[in-house]
RONU-363049 format. One record per residue: residue in one letter; x, y, z negated of N, C-alpha, C in turn. Coordinates in pm, whole numbers, plus 50000, padded with zeros to 5 digits. Each point is the difference from the previous one (the first is absolute). Layout:
RONU-363049
AXYZXYZXYZ
...
This chain:
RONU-363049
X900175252540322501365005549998500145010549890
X499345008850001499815011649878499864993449885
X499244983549942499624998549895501804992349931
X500374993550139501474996649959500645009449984
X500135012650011501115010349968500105004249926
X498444996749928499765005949809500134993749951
X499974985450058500844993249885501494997150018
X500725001650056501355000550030500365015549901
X499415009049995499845015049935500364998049875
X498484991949958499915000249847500574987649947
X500674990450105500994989949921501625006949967
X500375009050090501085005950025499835007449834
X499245007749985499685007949882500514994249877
X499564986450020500524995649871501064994649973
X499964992250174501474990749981501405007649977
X500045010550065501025009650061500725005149844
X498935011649938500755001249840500664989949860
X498814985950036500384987549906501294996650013
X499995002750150501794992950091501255007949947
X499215011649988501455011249978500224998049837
X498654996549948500185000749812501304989449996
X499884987450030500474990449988501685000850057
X500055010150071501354998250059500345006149969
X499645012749970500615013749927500354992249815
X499304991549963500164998449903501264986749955
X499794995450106501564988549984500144992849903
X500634992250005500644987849903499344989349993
X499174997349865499124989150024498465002350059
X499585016249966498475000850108500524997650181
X501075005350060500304995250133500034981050008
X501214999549919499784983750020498644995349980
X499384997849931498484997349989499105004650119
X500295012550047498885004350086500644989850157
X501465000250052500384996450069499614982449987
X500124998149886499534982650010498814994150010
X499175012249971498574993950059500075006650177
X500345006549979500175001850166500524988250084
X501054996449988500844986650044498924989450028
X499654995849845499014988949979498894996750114
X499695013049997497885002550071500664998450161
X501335009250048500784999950126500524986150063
X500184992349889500734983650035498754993150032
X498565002449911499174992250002499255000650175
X499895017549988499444999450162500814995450086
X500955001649997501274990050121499694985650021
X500114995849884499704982049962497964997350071
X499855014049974498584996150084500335004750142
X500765003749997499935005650200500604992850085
X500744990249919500944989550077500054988249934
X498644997649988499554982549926500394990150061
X499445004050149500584990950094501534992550078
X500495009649949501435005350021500874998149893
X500574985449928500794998549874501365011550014
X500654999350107501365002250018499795014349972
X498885009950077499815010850024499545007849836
X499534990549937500144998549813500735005049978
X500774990450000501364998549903500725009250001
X500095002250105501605012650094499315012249947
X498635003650049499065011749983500265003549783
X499624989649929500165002649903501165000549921
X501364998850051501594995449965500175018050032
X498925004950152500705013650048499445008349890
X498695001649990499145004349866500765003249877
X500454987849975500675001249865501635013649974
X500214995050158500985010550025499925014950008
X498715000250073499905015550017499395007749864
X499254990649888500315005849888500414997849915
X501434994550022500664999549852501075016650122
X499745000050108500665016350069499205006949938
X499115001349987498995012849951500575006549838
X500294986549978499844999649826502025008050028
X500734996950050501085000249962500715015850053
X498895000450147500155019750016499215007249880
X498954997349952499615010249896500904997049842
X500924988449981500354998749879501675007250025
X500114994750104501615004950022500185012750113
X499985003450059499545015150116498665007449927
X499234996649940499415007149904498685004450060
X498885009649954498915001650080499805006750092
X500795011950067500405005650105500064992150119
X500744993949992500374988350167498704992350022
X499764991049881498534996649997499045007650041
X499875006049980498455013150050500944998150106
X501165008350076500014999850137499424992250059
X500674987949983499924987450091498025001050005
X499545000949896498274996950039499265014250053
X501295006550000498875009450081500265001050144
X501314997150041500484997550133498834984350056
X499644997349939499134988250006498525003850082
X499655005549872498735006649993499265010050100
X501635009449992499525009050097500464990550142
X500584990050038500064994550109498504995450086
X499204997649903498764994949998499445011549986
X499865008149989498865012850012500685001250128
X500815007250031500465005050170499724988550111
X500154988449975499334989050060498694999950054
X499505002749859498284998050015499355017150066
X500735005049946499455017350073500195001150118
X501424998950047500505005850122499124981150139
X499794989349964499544991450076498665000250007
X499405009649928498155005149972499985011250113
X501285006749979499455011250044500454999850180
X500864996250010500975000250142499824985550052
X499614992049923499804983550035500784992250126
X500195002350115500854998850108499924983549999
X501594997250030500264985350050500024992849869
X499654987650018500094989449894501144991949959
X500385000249870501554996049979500464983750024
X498884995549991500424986249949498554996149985
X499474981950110498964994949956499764994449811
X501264999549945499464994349889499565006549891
X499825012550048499525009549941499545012750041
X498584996950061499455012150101499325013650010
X500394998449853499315017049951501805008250019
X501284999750004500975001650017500545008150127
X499925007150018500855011150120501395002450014
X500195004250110501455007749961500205014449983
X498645005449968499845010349950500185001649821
X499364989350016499804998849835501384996149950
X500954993250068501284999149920500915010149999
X499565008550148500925014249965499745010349901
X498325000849929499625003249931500494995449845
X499734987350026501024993249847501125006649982
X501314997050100501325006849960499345016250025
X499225012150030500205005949930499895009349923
X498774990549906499695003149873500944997149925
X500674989849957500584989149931501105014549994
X500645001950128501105011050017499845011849883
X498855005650075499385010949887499894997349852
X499634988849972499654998949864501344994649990
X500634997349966501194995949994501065012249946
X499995005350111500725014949967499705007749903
X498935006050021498795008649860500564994149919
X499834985549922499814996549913501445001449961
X501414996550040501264994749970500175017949968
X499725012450044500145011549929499395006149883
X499034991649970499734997549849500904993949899
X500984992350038500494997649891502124993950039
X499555007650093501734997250058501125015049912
X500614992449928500965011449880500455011350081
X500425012749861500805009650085501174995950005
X500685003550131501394998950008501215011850052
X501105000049926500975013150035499535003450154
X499895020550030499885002950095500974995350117
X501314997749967500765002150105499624979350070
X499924993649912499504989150072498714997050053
X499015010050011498924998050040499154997850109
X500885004150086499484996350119500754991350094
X501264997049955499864985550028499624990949940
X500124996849832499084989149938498524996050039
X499475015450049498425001750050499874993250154
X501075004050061500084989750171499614988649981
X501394995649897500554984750015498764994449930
X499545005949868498824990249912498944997450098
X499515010750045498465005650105500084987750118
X501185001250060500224991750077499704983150004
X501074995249862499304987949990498804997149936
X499015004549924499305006849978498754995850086
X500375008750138498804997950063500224987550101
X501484993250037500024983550017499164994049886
X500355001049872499004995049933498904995650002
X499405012050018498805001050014499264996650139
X500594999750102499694990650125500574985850001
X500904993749899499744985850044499044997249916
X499805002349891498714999349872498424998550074
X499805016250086498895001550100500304985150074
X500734998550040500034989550117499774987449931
X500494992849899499694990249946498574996249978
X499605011549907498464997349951499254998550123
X500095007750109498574994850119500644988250010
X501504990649984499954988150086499504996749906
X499855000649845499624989549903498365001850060
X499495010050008498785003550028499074988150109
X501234996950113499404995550124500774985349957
X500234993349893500664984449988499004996449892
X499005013249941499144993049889498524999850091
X500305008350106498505001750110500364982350038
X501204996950064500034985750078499444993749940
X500414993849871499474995649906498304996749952
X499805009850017498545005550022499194993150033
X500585001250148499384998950126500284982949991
X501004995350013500004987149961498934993349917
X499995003649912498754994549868498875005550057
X500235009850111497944997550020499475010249893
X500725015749960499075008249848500015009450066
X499375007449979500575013949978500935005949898
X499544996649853501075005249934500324987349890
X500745004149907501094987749943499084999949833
X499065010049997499034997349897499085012149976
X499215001049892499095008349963500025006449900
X500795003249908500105002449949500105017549922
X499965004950100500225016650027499055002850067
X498575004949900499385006250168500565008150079
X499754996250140500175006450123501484999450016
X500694992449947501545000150009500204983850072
X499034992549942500594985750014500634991849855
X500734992250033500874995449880501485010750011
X501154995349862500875008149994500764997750124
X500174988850042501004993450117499845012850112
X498535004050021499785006050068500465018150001
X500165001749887500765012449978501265001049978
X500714994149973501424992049998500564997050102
X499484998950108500404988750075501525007350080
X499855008650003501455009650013500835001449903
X499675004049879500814998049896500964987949976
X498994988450008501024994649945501024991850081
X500105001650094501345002750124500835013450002
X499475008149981501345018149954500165000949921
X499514991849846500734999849880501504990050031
X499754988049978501414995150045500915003550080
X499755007450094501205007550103500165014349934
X498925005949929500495008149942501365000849854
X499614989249954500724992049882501195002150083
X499844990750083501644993850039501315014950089
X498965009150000500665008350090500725010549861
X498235001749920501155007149884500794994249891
X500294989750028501134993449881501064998450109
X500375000450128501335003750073500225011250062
């Protein structure tokens, strides 16, 4: 257990800043970095559901969707919303994994049995926290006399936001576990020590990118 956490550590180390170079940097290094992402992401799918043509097809039609969303919040909503959306992600999955380690309790769901309902109250709220912190980093000044209602009304939806987002990614979380579990793996590849394949770190993402897309373009 300790030897997996150093490597989950020292994969994070590297993966984590490469991720931000590439996105912070936009245009054609994002498109590029995002298309080998896609690629290596379609391939483990097409291996996780060999057996399964239909579960293919649909799986890789959704794929294609959730990042040409990725690509179209950081090109058009810009890199702000983007970082939200993956850190409302991210940190969904740390409060998950902390608060179901530590308080462990009842079990959420057989198809995925490391899962609590501790650990999802923990998800929403980190996700909450980081969410907030972060949106006062870079949310504009605005005239005093409108400020505290612009600050209600934004904060407000805001933190809906940020709980259907939390809420999405564990379901994407527990429809890529079914999956899984179906094919008989543990994880969807190897590619990351101590991570698994990307599918496996993704596997929330790329279900709260498209609802994230679709929520901020209406």
């Amino acid at each position: 257990m300790e030897k997996e956490l150093q490597k989950r550590i020292y994969s994070s180390i590297i993966i984590i800043p490469l991720s931000l170079f590439f996105l912070i940097k936009g245009s054609v290094f994002f498109t590029f970095f995002l298309s080998i992402l896609f690629f290596v992401t379609l391939y483990e799918w097409i291996i996780l559901c060999k057996k399964n043509h239909m579960d293919k097809i649909l799986g890789s039609i959704f794929l294609l969707f959730s990042f040409f969303s990725a690509y179209q919040i950081r090109d058009l909503q810009g890199i702000n919303s983007f970082i939200l959306v993956i850190l409302i992600c991210v940190f969904t999955d740390i409060g998950g994994y902390i608060f179901g380690k530590f308080f462990k309790g009842p079990k959420l769901i057989k198809i995925s049995p490391n899962k609590t309902y501790a650990g999802v109250f923990g998800g929403f709220l980190l996700a909450v926290v980081a969410g907030l912190v972060y949106d006062n980093f870079y949310y504009p000044d605005i005239p005093i006399y409108l400020e505290t209602f612009i600050n209600y009304s934004t904060e407000l939806r805001l933190l809906i936001f940020i709980l259907i987002i939390s809420l999405v990614s564990q379901i994407g979380d527990l429809i890529v576990s079914y999956f899984k579990r179906l094919a008989k793996v543990k994880d969807t590849g190897n590619i990351i020590p101590g991570h698994g394949g990307i599918l496996d770190r993704i596997d929330g993402l790329i279900f709260a990118i498209p609802i994230s897309y679709l929520i901020l373009i209406l």
